[in-house]
N, C-alpha and C positions, 0 to 999 in steps of 0.2 A: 709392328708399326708403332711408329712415338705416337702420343698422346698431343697435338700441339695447342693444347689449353692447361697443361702437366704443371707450369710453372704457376698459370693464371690460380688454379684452381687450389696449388699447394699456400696460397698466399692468404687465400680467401678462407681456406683450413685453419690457418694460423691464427688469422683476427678471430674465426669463431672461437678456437680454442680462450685464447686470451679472455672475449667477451664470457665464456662462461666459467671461466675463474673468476673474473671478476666479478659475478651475478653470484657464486657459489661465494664468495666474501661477504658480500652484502646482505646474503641471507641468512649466513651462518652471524652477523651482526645484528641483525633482526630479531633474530630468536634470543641470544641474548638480552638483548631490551625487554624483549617482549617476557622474559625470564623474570629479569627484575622487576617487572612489573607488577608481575603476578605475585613475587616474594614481598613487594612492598604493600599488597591490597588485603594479603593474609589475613593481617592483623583485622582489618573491617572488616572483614565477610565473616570471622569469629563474634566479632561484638555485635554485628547484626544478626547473626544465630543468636545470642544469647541474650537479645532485647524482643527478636521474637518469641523465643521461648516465655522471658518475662512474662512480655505482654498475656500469652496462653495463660498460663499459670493464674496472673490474676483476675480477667475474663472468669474463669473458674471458679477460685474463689469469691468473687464477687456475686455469680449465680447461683453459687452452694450457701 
């Protein structure tokens, strides 16, 4: 026996498909950014380890 929703249903398959290519774009763009972001903040989160450590260090010596 046909399906007679066969054609309705292979349409609404299609837009899904399509919609989650495109949602599979945008996220796979996302991470990117969200990449560079990270590569750009590198450089601060080193010098703020190493102004924390500073700071220990002289704390220290200042109590010794």
């Amino acid at each position: 026996m046909d399906n007679p929703h066969e054609e309705r249903q292979a349409v609404l398959l299609e837009r899904i498909i399509k919609n989650v290519e495109k949602c599979n774009e945008a996220i796979l763009e996302m991470n990117h950014c969200a990449n560079e972001i990270a590569v750009g903040h590198m450089d601060t989160a080193i010098a703020a380890n190493l102004f924390t450590n500073y700071s220990k260090n002289v704390r220290y010596n200042l109590e010794a």
